[in-house]
N, C-alpha and C positions, 0 to 999 in steps of 0.2 A: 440889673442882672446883665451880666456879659453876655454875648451870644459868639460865637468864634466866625469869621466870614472862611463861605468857601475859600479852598483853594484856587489859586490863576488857573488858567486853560495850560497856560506853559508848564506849570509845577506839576500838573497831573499827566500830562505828555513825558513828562522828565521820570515820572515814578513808574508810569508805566514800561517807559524804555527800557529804564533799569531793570525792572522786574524781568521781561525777557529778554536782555541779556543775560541775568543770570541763572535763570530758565536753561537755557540756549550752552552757556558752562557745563550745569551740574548736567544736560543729556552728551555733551562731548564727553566728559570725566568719565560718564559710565559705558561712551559705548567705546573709549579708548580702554577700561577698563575689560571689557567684555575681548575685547579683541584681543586682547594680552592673554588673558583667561585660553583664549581657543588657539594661541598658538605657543603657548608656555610648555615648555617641554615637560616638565614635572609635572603635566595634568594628562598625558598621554597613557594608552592602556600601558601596563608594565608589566605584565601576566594575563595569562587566561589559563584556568583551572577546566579540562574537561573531566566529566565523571560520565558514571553512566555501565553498563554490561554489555561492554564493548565486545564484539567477534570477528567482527568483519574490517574494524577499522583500528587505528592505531592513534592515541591520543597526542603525540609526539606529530605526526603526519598531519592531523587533521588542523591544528593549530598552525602550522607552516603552509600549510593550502589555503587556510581563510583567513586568515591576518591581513594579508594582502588586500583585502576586499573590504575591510572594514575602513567605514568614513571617520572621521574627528576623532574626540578624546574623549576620556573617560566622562566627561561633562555632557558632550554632543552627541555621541555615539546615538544611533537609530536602535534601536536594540530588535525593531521590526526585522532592521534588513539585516541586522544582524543574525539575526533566527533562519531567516531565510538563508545565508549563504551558508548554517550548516547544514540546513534541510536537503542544500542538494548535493552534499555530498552522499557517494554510492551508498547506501546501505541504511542511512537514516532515516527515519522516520520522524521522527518528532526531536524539535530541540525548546530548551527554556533556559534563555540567555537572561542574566539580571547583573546587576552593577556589585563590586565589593570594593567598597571601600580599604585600603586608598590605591587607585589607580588598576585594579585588577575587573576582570569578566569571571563568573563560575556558569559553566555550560554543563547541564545536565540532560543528556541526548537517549535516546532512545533508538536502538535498531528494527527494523524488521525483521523478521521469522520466519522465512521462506517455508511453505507447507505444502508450494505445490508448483509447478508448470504453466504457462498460461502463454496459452495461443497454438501457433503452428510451430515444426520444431527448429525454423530456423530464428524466431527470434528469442530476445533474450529478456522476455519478461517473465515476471515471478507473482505468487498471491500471497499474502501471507497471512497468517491466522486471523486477519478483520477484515479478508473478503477483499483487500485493495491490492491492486497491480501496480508493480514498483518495479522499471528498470534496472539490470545489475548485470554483472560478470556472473553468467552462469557455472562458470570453472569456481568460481567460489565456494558455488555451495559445496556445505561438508555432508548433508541429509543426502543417504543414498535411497532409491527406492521412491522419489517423490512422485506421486500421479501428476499427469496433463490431462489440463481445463482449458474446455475449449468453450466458445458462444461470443455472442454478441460483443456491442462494448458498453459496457455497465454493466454486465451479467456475473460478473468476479463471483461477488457475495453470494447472490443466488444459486450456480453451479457449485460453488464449493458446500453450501448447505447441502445442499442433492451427494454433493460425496461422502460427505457425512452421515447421510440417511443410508448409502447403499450399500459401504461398505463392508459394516457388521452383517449384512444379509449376507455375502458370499464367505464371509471367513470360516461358518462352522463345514464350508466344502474345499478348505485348503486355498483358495482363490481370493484373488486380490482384484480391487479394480485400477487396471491401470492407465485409462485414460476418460475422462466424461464431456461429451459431449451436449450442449444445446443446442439443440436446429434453430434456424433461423425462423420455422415455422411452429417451433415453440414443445418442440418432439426430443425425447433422451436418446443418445445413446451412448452404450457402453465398451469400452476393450478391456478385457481381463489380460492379467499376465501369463495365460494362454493362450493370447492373441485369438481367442476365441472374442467375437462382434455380437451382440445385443443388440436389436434393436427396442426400446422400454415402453415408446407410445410418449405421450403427451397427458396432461390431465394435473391435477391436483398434487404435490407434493405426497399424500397420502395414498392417493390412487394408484402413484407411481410405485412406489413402494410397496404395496399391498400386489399389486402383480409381481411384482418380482421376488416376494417373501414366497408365493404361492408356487414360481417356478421353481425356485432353489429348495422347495421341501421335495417334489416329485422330479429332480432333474436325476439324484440317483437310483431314484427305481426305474424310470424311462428308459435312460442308461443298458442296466441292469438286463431290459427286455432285449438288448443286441449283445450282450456280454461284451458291455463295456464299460466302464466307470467315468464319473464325473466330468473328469480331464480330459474325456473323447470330446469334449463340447467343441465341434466349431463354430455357430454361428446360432442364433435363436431371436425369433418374430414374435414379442412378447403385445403386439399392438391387436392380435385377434381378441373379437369377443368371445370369451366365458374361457378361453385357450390359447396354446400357443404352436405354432410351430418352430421345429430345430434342426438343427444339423451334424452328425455323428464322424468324425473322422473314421473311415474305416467302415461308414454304411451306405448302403444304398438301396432304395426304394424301388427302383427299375429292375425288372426281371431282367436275366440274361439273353432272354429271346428279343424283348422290348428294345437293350441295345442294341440287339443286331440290326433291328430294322432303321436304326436312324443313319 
């Protein structure tokens, strides 16, 4: 029976060499091949499709502002940061950028919906319908008539529920509310588009409301007792227990003798 002798120590040196050598080829081939790939002109974005209910922004514009910011090719592309550079464009809220074959982007964005005012009146933030504050050209908006929300920072969502709870209370008295405040100690208060001031108290979402359902049912018979209506309201202290006090444009509590003496 034959048996085959190993191979020399040289021969096996010699196979191995060769083997990575040609190891050592076939990863040059590919990564010269890779490299042509990322800089082949015919693999570059060649379109980007934005869609979307666009208002504030212009599809033709938005593509000429962020192209510029996009890395690599339709192969390479981050689609991460890509999402990102449309997110910060003005007005966007949400984008979802995906690849379309051959060599295109389809961006499908998402604006915000400005519902409300947010902060003090000199800056230029907005809420929009899911409670979040988003930087913008206030000259933008087309909503006339939006309330200002004010409070803390993270309070967006929570004040604008509170406006939603409060507003229906004042509408069957012709009244709006046009600005809500949250104190920093955790207290409402209100401006009507009377420029009539509330102050609502503190307490439970329900509590709060539930006082203020109670002043708005007697605010026009109160009223009524000075021969005055609704819209005389200037100011009202809705924080007493079981009541409230208010204040009547055109009334006064001080006798005429009372002022003389002050």
């Amino acid at each position: 029976m034959n048996q085959s002798l190993p191979a020399p120590l040289d021969v096996k040196l010699m196979n191995l060499t060769a083997s990575v050598l040609f190891l050592c080829c076939v990863l040059l081939l590919l990564a010269a091949g890779a490299r042509w790939v990322l800089r082949y002109p015919g693999f570059s974005v060649a379109r980007i499709v934005v869609q979307g209910e666009l208002v504030h922004n212009n599809a033709v514009t938005l593509r000429a502002n962020v192209a510029p910011q996009l890395v690599g090719n339709f192969f390479t592309l981050d689609l991460r940061a890509a999402r990102t550079a449309f997110e910060q464009a003005p007005w966007v809220r949400k984008a979802l950028v995906r690849r379309e074959f051959p060599g295109g982007l389809r961006v499908v964005l998402q604006e915000h919906d400005a519902v409300a005012y947010w902060g003090p009146d000199t800056g230029a933030a907005l809420v929009n319908s899911q409670g979040e504050v988003f930087e913008a050209n206030v000259g933008d908006v087309e909503q006339e008539g939006l309330p200002r929300l004010v409070g803390p920072t993270g309070s967006s969502a929570q004040v604008l529920q509170m406006y939603g709870l409060l507003q229906p209370v004042f509408e069957p008295l012709g009244m709006a509310v046009d600005e809500l405040e949250l104190t920093g100690r955790g207290g409402w208060r209100a401006t009507l588009d009377s420029e009539a001031v509330l102050e609502l108290g503190g307490g439970t979402p329900q509590e709060v409301v539930e006082r203020t359902q109670r002043f708005a049912r007697t605010l026009t018979q109160v009223a009524a007792q000075y021969q005055r209506r609704a819209d005389a309201l200037e100011s009202a202290d809705l924080r007493h227990a079981g009541g409230y006090a208010l204040r009547l444009r055109g009334v006064t509590t001080v006798t005429a003798q009372a002022a003389a003496k002050k």
